[in-house]
C-alpha positions as CSV (number, residue, x, y, z in Angstrom):
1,X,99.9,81.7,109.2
2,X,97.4,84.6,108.7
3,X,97.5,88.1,109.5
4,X,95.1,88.1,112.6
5,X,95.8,87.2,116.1
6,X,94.5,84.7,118.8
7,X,92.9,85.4,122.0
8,X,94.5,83.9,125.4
9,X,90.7,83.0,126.6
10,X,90.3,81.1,130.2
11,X,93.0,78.1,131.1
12,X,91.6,74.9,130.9
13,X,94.9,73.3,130.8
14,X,98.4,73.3,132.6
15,X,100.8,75.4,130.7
16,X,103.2,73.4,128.5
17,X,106.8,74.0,129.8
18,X,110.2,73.5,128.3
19,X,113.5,73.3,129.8
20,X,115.8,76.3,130.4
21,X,118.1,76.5,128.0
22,X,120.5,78.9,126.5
23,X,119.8,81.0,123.8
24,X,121.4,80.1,120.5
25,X,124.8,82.4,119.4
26,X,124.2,83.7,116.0
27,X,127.1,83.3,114.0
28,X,129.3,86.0,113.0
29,X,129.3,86.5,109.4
30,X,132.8,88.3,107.3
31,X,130.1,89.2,104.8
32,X,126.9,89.7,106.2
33,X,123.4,90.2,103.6
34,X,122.0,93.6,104.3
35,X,118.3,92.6,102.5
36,X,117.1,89.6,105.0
37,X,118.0,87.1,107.3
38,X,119.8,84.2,106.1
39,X,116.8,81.5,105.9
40,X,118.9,78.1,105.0
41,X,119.3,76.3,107.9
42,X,117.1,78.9,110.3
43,X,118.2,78.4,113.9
44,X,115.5,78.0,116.5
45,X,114.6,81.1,118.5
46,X,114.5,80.0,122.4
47,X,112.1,82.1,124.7
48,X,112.0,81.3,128.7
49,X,109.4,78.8,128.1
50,X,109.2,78.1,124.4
51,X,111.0,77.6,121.1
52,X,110.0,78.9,118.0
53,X,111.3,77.0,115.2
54,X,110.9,75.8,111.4
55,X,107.5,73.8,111.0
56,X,108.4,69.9,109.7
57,X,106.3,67.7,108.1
58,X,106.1,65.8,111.6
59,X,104.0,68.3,113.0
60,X,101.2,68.5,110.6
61,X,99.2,65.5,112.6
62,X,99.3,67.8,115.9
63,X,98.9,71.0,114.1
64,X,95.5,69.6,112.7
65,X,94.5,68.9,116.2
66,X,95.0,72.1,117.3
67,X,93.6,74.0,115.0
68,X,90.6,72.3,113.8
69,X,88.7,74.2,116.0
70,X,86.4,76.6,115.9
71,X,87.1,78.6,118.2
72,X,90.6,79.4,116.9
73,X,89.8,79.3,113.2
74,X,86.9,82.0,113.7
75,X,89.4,84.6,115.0
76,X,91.5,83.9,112.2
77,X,91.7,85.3,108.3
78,X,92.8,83.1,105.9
79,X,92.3,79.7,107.9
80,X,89.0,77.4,106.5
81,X,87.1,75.7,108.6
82,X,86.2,72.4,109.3
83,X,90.0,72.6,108.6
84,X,91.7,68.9,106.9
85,X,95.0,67.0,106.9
86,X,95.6,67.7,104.0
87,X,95.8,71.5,104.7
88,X,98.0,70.9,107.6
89,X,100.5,69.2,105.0
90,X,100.2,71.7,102.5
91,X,100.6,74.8,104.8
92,X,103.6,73.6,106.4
93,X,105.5,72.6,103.1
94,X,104.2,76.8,102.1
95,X,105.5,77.6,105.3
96,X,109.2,76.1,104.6
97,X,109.3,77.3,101.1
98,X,108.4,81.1,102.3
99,X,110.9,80.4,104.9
100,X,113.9,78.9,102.3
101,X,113.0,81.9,100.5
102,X,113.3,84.5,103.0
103,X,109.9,85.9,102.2
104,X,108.1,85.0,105.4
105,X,109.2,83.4,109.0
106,X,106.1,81.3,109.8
107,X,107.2,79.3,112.8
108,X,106.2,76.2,115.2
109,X,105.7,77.3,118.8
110,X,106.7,74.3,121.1
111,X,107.3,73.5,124.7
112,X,107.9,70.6,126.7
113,X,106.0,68.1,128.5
114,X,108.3,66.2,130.5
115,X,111.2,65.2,127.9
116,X,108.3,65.4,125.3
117,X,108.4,68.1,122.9
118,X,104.4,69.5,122.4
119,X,103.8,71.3,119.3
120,X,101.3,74.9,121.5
121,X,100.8,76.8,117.9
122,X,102.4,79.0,115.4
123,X,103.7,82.6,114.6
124,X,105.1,84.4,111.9
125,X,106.2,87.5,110.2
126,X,105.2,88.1,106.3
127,X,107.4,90.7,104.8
128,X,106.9,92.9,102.5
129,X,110.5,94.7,101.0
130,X,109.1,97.7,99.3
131,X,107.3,98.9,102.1
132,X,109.7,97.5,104.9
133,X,107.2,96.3,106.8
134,X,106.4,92.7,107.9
135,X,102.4,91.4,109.5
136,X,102.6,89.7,112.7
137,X,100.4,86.2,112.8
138,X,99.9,83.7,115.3
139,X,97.4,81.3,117.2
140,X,97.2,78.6,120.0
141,X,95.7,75.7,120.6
142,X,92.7,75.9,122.8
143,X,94.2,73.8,126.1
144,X,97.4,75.9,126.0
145,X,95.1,79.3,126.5
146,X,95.5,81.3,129.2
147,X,99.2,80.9,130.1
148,X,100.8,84.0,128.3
149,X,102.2,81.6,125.4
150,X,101.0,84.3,122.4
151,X,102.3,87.1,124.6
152,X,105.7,84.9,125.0
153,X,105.7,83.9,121.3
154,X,104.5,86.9,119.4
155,X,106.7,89.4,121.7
156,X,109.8,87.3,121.3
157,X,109.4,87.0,117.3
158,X,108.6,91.0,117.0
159,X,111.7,91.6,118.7
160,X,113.7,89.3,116.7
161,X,112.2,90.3,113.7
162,X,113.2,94.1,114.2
163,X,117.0,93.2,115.1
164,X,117.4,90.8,112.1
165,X,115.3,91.7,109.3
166,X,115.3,94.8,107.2
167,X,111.7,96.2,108.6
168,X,110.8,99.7,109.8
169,X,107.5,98.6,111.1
170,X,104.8,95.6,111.6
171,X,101.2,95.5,111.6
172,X,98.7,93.2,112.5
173,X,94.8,92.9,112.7
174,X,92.4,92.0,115.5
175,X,88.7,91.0,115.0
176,X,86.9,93.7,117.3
177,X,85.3,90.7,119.3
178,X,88.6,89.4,120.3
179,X,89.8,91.9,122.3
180,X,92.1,89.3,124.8
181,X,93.9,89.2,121.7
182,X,93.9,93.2,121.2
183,X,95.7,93.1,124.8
184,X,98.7,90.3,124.0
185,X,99.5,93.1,120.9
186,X,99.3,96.2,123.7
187,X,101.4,93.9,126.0
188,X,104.2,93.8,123.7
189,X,104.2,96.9,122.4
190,X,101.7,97.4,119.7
191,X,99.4,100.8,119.3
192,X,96.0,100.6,118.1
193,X,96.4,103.0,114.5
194,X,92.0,102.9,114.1
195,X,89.8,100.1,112.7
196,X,89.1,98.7,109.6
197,X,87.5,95.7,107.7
198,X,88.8,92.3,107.6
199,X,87.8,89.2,105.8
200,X,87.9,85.8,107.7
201,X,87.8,82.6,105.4
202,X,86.2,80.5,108.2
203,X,83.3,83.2,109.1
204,X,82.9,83.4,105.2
205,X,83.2,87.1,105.0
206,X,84.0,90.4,106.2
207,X,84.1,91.8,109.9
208,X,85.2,94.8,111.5
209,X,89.1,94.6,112.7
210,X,91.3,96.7,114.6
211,X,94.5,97.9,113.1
212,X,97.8,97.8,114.8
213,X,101.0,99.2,114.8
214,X,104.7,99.2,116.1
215,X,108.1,100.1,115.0
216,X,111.3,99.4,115.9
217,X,111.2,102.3,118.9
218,X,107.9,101.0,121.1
219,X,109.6,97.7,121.4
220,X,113.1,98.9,122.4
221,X,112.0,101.9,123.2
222,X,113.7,106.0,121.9
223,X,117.4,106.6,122.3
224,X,118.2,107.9,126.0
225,X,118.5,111.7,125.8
226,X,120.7,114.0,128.3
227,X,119.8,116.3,130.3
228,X,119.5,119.6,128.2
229,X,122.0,122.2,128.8
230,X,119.5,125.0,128.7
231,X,115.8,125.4,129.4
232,X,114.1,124.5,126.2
233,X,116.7,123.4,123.8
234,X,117.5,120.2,122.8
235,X,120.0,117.7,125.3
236,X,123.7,117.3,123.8
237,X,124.8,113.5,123.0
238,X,128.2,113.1,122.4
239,X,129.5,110.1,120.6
240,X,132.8,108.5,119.2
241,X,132.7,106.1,116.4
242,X,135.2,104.3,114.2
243,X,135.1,103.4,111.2
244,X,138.0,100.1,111.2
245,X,139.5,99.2,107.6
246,X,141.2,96.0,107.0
247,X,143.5,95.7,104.2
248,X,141.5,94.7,101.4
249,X,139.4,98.4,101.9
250,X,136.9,96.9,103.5
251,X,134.8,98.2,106.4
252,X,133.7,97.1,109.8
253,X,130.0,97.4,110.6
254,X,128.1,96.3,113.7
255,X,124.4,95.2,113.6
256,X,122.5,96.3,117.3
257,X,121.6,93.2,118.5
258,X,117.8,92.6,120.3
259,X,117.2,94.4,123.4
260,X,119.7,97.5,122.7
261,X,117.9,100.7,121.3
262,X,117.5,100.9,117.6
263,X,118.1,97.5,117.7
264,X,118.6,95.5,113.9
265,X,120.0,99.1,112.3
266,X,124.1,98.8,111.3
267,X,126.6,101.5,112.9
268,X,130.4,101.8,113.0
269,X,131.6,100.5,116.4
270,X,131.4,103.2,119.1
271,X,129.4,105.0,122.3
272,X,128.8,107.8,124.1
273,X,131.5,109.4,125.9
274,X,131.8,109.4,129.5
275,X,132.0,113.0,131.4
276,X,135.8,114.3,131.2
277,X,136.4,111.8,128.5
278,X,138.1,112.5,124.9
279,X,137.0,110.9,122.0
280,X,140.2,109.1,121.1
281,X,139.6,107.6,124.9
282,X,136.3,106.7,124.7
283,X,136.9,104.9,121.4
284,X,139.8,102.9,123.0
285,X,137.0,101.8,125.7
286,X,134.7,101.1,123.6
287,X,136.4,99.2,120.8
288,X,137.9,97.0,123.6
289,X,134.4,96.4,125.4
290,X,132.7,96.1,122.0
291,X,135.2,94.1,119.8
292,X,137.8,92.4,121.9
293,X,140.8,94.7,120.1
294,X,143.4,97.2,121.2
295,X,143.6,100.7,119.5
296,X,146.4,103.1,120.6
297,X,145.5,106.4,119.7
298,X,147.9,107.3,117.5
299,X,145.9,105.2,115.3
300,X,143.1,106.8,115.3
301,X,142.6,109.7,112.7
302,X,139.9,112.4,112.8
303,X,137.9,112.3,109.5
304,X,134.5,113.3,109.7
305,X,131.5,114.6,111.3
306,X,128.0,113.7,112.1
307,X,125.3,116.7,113.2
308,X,121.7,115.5,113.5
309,X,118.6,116.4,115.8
310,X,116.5,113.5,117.0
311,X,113.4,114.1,118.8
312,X,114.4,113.9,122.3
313,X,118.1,114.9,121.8
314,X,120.8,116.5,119.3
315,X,123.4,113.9,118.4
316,X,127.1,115.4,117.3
317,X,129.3,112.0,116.4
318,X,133.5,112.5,115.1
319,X,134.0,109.8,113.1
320,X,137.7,108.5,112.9
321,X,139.4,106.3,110.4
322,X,141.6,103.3,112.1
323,X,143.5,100.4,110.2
324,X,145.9,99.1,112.5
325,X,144.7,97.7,115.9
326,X,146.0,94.6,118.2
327,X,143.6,91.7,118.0
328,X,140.7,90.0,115.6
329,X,137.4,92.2,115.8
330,X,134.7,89.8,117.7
331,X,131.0,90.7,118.8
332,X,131.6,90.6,122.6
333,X,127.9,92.3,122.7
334,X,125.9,89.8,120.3
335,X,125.9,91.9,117.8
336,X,126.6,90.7,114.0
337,X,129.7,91.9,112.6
338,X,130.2,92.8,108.2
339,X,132.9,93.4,106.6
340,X,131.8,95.6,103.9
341,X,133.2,97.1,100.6
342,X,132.5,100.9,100.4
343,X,130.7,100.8,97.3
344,X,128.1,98.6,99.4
345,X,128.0,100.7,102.7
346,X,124.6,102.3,101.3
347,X,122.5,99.2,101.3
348,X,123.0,98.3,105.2
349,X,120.0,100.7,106.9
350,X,121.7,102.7,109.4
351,X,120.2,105.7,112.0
352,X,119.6,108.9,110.2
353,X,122.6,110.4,111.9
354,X,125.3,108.1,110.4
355,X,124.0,108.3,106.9
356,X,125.5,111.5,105.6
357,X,129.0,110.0,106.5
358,X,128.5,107.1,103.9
359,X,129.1,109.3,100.7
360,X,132.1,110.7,102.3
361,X,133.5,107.2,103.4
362,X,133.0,106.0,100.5
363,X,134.6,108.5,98.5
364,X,137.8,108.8,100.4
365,X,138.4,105.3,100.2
């Protein structure tokens, strides 16, 4: 995978299609990691048309044929060109190694001929911890150009990436005379940051790029705001949240899930409340909507409270303390459920506004 994207030139072929089928279930961890997704035995990610899945050692004889071609490898930076078998082979087993490791997501795009599966390209995300950032790759194979598969693809993998993986933001590259490809990043969400210099193996040295840029609120978009109370000051949220302990001390968290607003960031189950209703009430709703369990409220005790201006809205969130409730907590909502020791509560990335109750949390229990 390299860190440059491919244009979506002129069809010359009939788009590859797969069969519909249902997006996998993530499984719900007890103890989930907070540093990465869980790389050993990576479940395929299913698009409308597409899958994206771990590269084999199968596909390096179609994956040669696709991209040993020039016009791909020329819009590409670390891909040589002519390009051999024996690249194919050794790419994919770096591919699965990055992959086992949890370093980088460099995937197989496939669709469906018929009953046949048909390797289309590849994506990927390289991440890089310090900085919490990952670089969005892909290309396709010149006869499956044209029919939004790197839109499909990339867009899908961006927003998985953000609701699984710890990263803030992800960047990618464009040669400046591939600007089909500058349009697939805008599509899905991307904004041009200003222009630099890349290097390209195939065209054997540098050329002038154009730097991209999204985080986790141009894909999903900001946190609806209220409308303000008075002219010129910030709009009130109100929000309930919960904080459930089970008896070894541990605590619940919920991971957003893709699609929801700040989605991949870990909260204590929750919502807004509804006009005329309490907090004890809207947490019974909620907790029942989110997690499948009954809470009377005589179980729920005040302890804490969260103050904290957004951009577009001032968030004030009571936090109660609950550990007795009727039922097993499920994610009725996809989202991934932890079960956390309160020593460990700081290393799950939460929103800004929940942060401050951590310390507290932690030093009650």
């Amino acid at each position: 995978m390299t860190q440059s994207a491919q244009a979506e030139p002129k069809p010359i072929a009939k788009p590859v299609r797969r069969r519909r089928t249902r997006a996998p279930n993530p499984a719900t961890p007890t103890q989930a990691t907070p540093a990465r997704a869980t790389p050993t035995g990576f479940q395929p990610i299913a698009t409308e048309r597409l899958t994206l899945r771990a590269l084999r050692p199968s596909d390096a004889p179609a994956l040669h044929r696709l991209i040993n071609d020039w016009e791909v490898t020329r819009t590409l930076a670390v891909v040589p060109f002519p390009y051999s078998r024996e690249d194919a082979d050794a790419w994919i087993a770096s591919a699965r190694r990055d992959l086992d490791e949890g370093t980088a997501y460099h995937l197989a795009i496939t669709g469906h001929e018929g009953e046949k599966e048909t390797l289309v390209g590849a994506v990927g995300l390289r991440l890089d911890p310090a900085d919490r950032l990952g670089r969005l790759g892909y290309w396709v194979g010149r006869r499956f150009w044209g029919h939004g598969v790197a839109s499909e693809a990339a867009g899908k993998l961006v927003r998985w990436g953000f609701a699984n993986l710890t990263i803030d933001r992800i960047e990618a590259q464009v040669a400046t005379d591939n600007p089909a490809s500058a349009a697939v990043l805008r599509r899905i969400g991307f904004r041009q940051t200003g222009e630099g210099v890349g290097h390209s193996v195939a065209r054997g040295g540098n050329h002038p790029v154009w730097l991209f840029e999204a985080t986790r609120d141009d894909i999903f978009g900001a946190p609806d705001a209220p409308e303000p109370a008075l002219e010129g000051a910030l709009p009130l949220l109100l929000v309930a949240a919960c904080a459930l302990i089970d008896t070894d001390g541990r605590v619940l968290l919920a991971r957003r899930p893709e699609g929801k607003k700040m989605a991949g960031l870990w909260e204590f189950p929750g919502g807004k409340l509804n006009p005329g209703e309490t907090p004890e009430a809207a947490l019974i709703r909620e907790l029942k909507e989110e997690l499948g369990i009954d809470v009377s409220a005589a179980c729920l005790a005040p302890f804490a409270f969260a103050s904290h201006a957004y951009d577009r809205f001032h968030l004030l969130m009571p936090l109660y303390l609950c550990r007795r409730w009727k039922g097993t907590p499920k994610p009725r909502e996809n989202q991934t459920l932890a079960w956390v020791r309160p020593q460990k509560l700081g290393e799950y990335e939460m929103p800004p506004a929940d942060k401050p109750l951590i310390p507290l949390l932690r030093d009650f229990l």
